[in-house]
N, C-alpha and C positions, 0 to 999 in steps of 0.2 A: 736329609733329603729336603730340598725345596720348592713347595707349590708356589705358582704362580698365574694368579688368575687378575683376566681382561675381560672387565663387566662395567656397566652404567650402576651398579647396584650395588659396591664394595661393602658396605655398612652386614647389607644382607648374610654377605659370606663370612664376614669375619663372628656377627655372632651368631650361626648358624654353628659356626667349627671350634670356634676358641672357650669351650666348657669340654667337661669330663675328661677321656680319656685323649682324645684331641687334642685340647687347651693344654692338657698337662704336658703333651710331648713337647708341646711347643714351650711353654716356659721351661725345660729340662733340655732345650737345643737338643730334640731328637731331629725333627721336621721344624721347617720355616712355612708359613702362610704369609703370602706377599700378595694385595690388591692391586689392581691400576684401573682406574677409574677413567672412562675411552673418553668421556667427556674434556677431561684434562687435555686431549689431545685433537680437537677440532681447533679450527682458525672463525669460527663465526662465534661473532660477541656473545652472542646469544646463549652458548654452548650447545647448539642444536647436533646432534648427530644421523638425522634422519631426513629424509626425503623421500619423494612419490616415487614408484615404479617406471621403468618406461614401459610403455606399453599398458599401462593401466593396471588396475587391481584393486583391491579393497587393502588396506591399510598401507603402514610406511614402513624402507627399508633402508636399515643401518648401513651408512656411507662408507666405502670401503678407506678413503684419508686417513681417519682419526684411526682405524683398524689400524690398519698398518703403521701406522707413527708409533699409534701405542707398542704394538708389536714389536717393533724398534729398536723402543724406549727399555723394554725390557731385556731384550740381548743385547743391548749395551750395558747393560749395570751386571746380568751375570756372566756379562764378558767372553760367551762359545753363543754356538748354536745349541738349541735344544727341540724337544717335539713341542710341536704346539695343536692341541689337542681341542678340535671344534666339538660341543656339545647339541647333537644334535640327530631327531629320528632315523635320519638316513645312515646310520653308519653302524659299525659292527655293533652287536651285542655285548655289553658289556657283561662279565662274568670272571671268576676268580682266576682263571690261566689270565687272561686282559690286566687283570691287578699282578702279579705274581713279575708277568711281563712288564709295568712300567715300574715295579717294585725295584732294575735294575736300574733305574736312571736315577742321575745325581741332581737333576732339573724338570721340572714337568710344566708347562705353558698350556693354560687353559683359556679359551673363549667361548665366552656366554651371548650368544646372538638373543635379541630381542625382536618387538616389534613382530612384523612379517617375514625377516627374516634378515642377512647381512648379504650387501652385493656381491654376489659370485667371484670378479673379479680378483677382488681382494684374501676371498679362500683358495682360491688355486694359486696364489701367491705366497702364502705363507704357512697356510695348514698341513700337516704330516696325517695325521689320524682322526679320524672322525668315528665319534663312539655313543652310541645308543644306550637311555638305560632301560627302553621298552618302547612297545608300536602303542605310545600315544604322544599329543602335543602338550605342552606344557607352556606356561607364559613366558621363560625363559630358561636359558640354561643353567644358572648358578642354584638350583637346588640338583642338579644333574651333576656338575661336576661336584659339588659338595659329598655325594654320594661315593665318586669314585676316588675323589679325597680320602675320603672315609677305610674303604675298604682296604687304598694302597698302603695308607698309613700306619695301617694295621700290623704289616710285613716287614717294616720298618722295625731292623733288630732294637730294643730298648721302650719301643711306644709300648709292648703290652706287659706289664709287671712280671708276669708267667710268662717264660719263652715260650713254654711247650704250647700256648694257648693258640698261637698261631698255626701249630702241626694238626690239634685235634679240633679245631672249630669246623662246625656246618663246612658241608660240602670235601673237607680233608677226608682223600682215599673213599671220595663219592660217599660218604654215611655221613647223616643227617646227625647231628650233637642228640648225644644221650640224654633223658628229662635230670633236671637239678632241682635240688629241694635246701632248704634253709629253716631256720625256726621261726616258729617253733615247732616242737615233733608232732602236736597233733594240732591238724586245722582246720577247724569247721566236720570234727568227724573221719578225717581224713590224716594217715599217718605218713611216717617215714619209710621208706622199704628196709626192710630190717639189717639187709646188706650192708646197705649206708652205715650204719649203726654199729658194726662189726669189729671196723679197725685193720680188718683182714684186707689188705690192696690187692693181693693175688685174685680173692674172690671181686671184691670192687670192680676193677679193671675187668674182669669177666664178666659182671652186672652191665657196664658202663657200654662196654663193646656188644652185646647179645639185645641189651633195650635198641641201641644204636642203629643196628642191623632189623630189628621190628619194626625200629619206625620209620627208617628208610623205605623198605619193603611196604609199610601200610601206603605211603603219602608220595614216595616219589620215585615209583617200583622202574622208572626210566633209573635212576639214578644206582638204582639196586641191580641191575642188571651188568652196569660198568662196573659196580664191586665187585660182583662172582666172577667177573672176568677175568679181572683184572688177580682174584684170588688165584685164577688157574691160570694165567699166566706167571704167580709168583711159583706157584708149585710146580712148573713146566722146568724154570730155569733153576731150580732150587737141587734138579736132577745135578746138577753140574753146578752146585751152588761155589765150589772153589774158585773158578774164573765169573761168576756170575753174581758174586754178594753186593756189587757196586751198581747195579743193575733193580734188583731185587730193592734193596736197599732207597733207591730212587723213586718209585713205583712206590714204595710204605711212606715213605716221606712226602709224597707230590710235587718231587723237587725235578723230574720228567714225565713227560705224556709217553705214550703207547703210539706208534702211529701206524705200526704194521708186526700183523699178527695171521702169519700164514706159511707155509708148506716145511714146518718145523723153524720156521726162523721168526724171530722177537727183534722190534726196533723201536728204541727209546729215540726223543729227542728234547734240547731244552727249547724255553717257549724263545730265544732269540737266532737258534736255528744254527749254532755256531759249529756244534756236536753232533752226532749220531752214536751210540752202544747200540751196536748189533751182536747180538746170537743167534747162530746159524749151525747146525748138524750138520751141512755137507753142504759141498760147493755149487750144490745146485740151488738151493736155498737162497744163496748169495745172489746168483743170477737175477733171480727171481724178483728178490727185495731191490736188487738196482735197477729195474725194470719198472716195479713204483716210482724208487725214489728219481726217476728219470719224467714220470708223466705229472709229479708232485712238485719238481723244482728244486731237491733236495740230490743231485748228483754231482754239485759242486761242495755239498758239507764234509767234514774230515770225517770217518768213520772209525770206530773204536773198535775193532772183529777181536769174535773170542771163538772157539769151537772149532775152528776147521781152520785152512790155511788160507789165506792174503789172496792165491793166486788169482783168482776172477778177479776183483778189484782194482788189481795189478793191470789187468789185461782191459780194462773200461779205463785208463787214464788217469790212473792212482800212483802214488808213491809210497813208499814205507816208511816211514818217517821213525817208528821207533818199536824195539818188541820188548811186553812188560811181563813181569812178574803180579799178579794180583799176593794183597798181603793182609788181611784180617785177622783181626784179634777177637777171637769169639769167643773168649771164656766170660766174659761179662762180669767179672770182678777187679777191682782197681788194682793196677799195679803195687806193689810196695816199696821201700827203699831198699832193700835188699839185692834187686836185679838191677838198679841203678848203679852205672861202674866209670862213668863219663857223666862232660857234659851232651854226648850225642843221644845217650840212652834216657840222661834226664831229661832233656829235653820231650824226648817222644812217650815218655810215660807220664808227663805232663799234659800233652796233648790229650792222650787216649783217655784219662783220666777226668779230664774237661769234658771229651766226648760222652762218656759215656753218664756223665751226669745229667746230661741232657737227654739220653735214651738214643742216642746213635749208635750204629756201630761203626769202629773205627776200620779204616778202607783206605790203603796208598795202592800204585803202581811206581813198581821198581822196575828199573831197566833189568835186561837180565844179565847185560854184562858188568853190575855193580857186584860182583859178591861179597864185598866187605860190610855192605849195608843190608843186604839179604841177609847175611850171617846175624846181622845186629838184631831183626827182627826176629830170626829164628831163636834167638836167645830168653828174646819177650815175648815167647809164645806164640808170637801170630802161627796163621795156617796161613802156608806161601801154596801158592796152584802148582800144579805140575807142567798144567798146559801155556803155553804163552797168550799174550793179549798181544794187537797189532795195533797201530798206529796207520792210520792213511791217509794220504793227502790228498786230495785230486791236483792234478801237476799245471791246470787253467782256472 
């Protein structure tokens, strides 16, 4: 992934970002940090990039010219379009779905406004997003984007030595990170909890999740509140966890949001809105959730229905595009060479096998008129659903 930041200050951001875990990915070609200094791109000897307001005011405001050139300058070298991402109070919140969200881009373009601010003009000419890192001012934006440098960077498969460090950090599945301790065992009077000390990960992992859920609960009981929720909506869908592991599954991971939770019916979506997983008990349900996702903006997304049948969806402007088999492998122990009889089954037991070292669980959709490859799976265990999954398109 490549950052790309438009600042008077490039010094600022490079050693702000190029130490630790940062610096490392970047010398490891995980992520690029690339400067452009706006100054380079004015026409006054001077290199001046500021000027008075019209209209008066107390300070000076960065010229929109060298903006834009700079700006340019930089989709010319990585050759597409990209977002280009102002730092600045007025704009959303930034917060980890925000990260997670430009975690998909292969390019990110930042500007750092100075001064009193950058001429207008030149923002509605070039800027996509405009992102907050809180309701106060700052003297510029490049400790702002730094910030959300930071956090993207993080998501970036390879930047954190521990993949899983990325699943279980602050704010994953709304719980606040369990306390960690280090040596030595006793400090200043103060010990190790004996857990730690044990060896035993079944009990650990129960220490680690129970403190987790405490200290959520003491410090940021807003945040404690979308867990339990979000617990009884894993336990709602779990009723019918056959067609619904993929679902479930998404929700544990934080790899979809929740966006509708009402009259028996659950709807995922991802943070670029391309998807929707719907579960719905009966076709009034269905109604009901397209009736949101119609005042939301969400009634041209493909939807994924499991639970009941297509036909409302059908009748709002939808197409069928495909009907699946859901296919999990829930024994949670590694394949062996033994059920390997191809290269089609080793292949996929190599897969589940990756997966599950990572704590996944493994999750396809088979069409249902594939039965040669249903069969394959039935061999390796999975639990195939009974009920189909649908496929929808909207047909505008």
């Amino acid at each position: 992934m490549n950052f790309h930041v438009m600042t008077l200050f490039p010094d600022m951001v490079k050693n702000g970002l190029m130490t630790s875990i940062i610096g490392r990915a970047v010398e490891n070609n995980y992520i690029s940090i690339n400067t452009y200094d706006i100054r380079d791109y004015t026409t006054d000897k001077h290199r001046k990039v500021d000027d008075y307001p019209y209209g008066g005011g107390a300070g000076m405001l960065m010229q929109a010219q060298p903006v834009f050139d700079c700006a340019k300058a930089v989709k010319e070298r990585i050759g597409h379009d990209a977002r280009v991402i102002f730092m600045t109070p007025q704009g959303r919140t930034f917060n980890q779905r925000i990260a997670e969200e430009l975690a998909g881009e292969e390019d990110l373009i930042f500007l750092c406004g100075h001064y009193e601010g950058i001429d207008e003009r030149v923002l509605e000419e070039i800027v996509t997003d405009e992102i907050s890192i809180g309701d106060y001012v700052l003297t510029g934006g490049e400790m702002a984007a730094m910030i959300v440098i930071d956090a993207v960077s993080r998501l970036v498969p390879g930047v954190l030595s521990n993949e899983d460090s990325g699943v279980i950090e602050s704010f994953s599945g709304n719980l606040l990170e369990y306390p960690q301790y280090s040596r030595p065992e006793v400090w200043m009077g103060k010990g190790v909890p004996e857990v730690l000390l044990s060896g035993n990960h079944k009990e650990i992992e129960k220490w680690r999740l129970e403190t987790a859920k405490e200290r959520t609960a003491r410090k940021r009981p807003d945040l404690y509140a979308k867990y339990e929720r979000e617990c009884e909506i894993i336990k709602y869908l779990n009723a019918e966890k056959a067609i619904n592991s993929d679902m479930t599954e998404a929700i544990r991971l934080n790899r979809l949001r929740v966006i509708y939770d009402s009259n028996g019916a659950v709807a995922l979506v991802d943070t670029a809105k391309t998807k929707v997983l719907l579960y719905a008990k009966d076709v009034a349900g269905i109604g009901e959730f397209y009736d949101f996702a119609k005042e939301n903006g969400l009634d041209k997304v493909p939807v994924l229905l499991r639970g009941t049948n297509p036909g409302p969806l059908l009748e709002q402007g939808f197409k069928l595009s495909g009907e699946y088999k859901e296919v999990a492998y829930t024994r949670g122990v590694p394949i062996g060479t033994k059920e390997v009889v191809d290269d089609v089954t080793g292949n996929i037991r190599n897969e589940i096998n990756d997966l599950l070292l990572t704590g996944e669980l493994p999750i396809k959709l088979v069409p249902v008129n594939e039965a040669e490859t249903l069969s394959v799976y039935e061999k390796l265990q999975f639990r195939i659903s009974k009920k189909s999954l649908y496929f929808c398109e909207p047909l505008c």
